[in-house]
C-alpha positions in Angstrom: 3.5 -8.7 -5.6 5.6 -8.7 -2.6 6.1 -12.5 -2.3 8.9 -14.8 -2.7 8.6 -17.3 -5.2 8.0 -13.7 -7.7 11.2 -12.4 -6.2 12.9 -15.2 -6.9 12.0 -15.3 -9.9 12.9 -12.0 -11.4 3.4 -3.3 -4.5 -0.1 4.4 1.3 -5.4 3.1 1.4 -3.0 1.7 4.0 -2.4 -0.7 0.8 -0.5 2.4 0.7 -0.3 3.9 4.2 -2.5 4.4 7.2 -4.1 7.5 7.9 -2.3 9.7 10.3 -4.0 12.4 11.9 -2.9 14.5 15.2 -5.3 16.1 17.7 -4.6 18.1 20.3 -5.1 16.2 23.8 -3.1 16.0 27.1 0.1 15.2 25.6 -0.7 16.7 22.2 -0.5 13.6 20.5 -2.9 10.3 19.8 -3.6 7.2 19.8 -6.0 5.4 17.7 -6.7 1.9 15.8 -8.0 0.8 12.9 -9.5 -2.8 11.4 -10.8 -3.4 8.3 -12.0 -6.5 6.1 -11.8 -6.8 2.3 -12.9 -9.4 0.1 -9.4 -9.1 -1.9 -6.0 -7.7 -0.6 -4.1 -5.6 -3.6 -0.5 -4.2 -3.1 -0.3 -1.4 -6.1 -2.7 -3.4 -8.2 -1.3 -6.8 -7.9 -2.9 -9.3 -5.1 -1.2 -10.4 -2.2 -3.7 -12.8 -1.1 -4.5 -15.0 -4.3 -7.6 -13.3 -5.0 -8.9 -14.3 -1.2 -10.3 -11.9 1.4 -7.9 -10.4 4.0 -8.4 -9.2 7.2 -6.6 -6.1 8.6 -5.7 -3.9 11.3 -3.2 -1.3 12.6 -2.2 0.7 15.5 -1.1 4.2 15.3 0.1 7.4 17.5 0.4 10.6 16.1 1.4 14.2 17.8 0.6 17.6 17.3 4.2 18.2 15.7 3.3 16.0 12.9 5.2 13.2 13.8 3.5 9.8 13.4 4.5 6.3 14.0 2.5 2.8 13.6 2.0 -0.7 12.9 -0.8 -2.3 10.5 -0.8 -6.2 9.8 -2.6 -8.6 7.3 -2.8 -11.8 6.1 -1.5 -13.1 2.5 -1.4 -15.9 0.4 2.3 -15.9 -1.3 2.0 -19.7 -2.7 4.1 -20.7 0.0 4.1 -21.2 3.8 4.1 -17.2 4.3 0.7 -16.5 6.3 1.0 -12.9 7.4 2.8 -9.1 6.4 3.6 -7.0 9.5 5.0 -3.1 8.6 6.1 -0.9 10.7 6.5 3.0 9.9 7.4 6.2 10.8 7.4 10.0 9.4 5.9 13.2 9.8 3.4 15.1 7.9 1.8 18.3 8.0 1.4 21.4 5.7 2.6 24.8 4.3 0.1 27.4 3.4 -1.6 24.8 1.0 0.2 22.4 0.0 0.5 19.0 2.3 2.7 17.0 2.8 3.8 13.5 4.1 7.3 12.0 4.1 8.4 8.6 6.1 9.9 5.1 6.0 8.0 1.8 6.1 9.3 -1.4 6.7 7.4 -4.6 4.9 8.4 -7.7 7.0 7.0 -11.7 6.5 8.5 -12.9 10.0 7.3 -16.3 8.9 8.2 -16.8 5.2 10.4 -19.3 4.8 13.6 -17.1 3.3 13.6 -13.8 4.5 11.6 -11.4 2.1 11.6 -8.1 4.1 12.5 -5.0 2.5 12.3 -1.2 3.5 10.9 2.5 1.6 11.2 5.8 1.9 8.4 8.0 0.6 7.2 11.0 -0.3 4.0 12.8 -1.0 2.6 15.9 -1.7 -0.9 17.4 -1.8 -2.8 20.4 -3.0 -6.8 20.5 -2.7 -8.0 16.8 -3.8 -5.2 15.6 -5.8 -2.2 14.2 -4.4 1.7 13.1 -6.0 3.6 10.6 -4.0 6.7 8.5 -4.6 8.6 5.4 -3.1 11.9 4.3 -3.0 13.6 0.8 -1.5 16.1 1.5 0.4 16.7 -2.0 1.6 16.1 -5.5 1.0 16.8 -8.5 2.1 17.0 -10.7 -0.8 20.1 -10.9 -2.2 21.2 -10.9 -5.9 18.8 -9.9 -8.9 15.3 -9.8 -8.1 12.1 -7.4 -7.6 11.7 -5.4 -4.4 15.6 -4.3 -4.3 17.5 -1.6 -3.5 16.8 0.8 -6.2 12.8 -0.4 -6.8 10.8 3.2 -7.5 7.3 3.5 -7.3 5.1 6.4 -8.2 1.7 7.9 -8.5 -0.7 10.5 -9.1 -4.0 10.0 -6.9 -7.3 12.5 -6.5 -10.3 12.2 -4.1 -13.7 14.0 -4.0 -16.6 14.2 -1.4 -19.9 13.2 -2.5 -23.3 13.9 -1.3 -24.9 11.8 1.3 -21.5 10.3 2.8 -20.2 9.3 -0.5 -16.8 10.3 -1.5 -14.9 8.9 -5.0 -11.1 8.6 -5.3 -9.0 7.4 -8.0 -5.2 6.5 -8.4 -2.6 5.8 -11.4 0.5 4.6 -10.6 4.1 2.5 -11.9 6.5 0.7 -10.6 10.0 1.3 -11.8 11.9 -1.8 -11.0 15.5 -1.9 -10.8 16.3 -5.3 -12.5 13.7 -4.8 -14.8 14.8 -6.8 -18.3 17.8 -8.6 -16.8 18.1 -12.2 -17.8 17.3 -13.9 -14.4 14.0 -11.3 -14.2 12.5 -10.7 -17.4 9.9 -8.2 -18.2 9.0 -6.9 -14.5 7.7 -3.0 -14.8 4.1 -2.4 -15.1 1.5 0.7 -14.7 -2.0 0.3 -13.0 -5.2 2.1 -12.0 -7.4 2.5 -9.2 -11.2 3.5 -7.9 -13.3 3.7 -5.5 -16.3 5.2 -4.3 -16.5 4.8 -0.6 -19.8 5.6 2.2 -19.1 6.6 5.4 -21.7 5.0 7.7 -20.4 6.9 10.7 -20.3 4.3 13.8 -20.6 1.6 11.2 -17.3 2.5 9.7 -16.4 3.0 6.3 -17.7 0.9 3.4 -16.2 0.7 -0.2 -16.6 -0.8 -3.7 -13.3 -1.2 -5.9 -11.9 -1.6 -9.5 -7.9 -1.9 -10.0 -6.1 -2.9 -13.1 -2.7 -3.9 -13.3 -0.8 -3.9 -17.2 1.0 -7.3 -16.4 1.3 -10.2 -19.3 1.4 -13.4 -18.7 5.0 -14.0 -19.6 6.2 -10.9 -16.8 8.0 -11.4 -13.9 4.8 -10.5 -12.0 2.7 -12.5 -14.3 -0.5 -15.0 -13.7 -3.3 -16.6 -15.7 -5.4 -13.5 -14.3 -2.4 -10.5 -13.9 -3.9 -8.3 -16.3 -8.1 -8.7 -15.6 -9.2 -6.2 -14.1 -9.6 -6.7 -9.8 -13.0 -5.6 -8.0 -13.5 -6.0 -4.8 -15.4 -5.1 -1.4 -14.4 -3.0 2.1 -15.2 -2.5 5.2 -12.8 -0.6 7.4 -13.0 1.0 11.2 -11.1 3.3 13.2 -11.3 4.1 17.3 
């Protein structure tokens, strides 16, 4: 959970990263937007929003070279007087013969949590037909000492998606967090696997809707822990892009 009193105490469905895709127009390159509402906002299987609904939105260009560059925002729920997460990223992707692939940096900021939070990735994925291998890296970080979401953090995962008949498509993602401070005596037990699915209708010029199940393996006693960190999470989507 990307929140402070967690770091202290020692997560690209853009809940990964927005979809960038380039079209040939006058410029070769385009500009689009996206918003979307969920009834529960989960960062690789742990909430950021204390189990509430989020709302969501992004802006993104994207040119013909593969280059892409964006900004999405939502709202979250850290405990504390943090209201809002604003990331902003860059990268290219593309293909070769068939395999695809997507490489960038994103940049998590909380411009008003009360201690600065923010921290940067660098990531990786590659694809071949419908399934899909991707990895993380902090680079950055702006709390200081022992903690989670550090230089070092590593994050990966292992996702596949299938169409559906009638609009329906089904996706599914396993992934784990590697943490770099991960059993130290100021952060405890932090690591942790989790699973994702979806089955998602596309309603055309009523946008996207989904049903989710995620499932984090978090105990109470982690450094990510809650009274509810290792139930399993459903929740509801709606998302649109122009």
């Amino acid at each position: 959970m990307k929140m402070q009193n967690l770091k202290n105490s020692g997560f690209l469905s853009i809940s990964l990263f927005a979809a960038l895709q380039a079209t040939p127009a006058i410029v070769s390159a385009d500009v689009s937007a996206n918003v979307s509402a969920i009834s529960n906002y989960l960062y690789r299987g742990v909430t950021q929003t204390n189990g509430a609904a989020a709302i969501q939105g992004g802006l993104d260009y994207g040119h013909a070279s593969g280059f892409y560059a964006g900004g999405w925002g939502s709202n979250v729920d850290f405990g504390d007087e943090t209201s809002y997460e604003l990331d902003l990223y860059a990268g290219f992707s593309g293909a070769v013969d068939s395999i695809g692939y997507d490489f960038g940096y994103i940049y998590y900021a909380y411009p008003d949590a009360p201690d600065s939070i923010d921290f940067g990735e660098i990531y990786g994925e590659l694809s071949f037909g419908p399934t899909s291998v991707g990895v993380a890296y902090t680079t950055n970080s702006d709390t200081s000492g022992e903690g989670l979401f550090v230089q070092g953090d590593l994050y990966y995962y292992v996702s596949a998606g299938v169409p559906l008949e009638n609009d329906y498509s089904a996706g599914v993602t396993v992934g784990y967090y590697d943490f770099a401070d991960d059993g130290k005596a100021s952060v405890g037990e932090a690591n942790y696997s989790h699973a994702a699915a979806n089955i998602t209708k596309d309603a055309g010029d009523f946008g996207s809707f989904s049903v989710n199940l995620e499932y984090a393996d978090i105990d109470n006693g982690d450094a990510l822990g809650s009274v509810n960190s290792d139930d399993p999470k459903f929740w509801l989507g709606w998302s649109k892009s122009f």
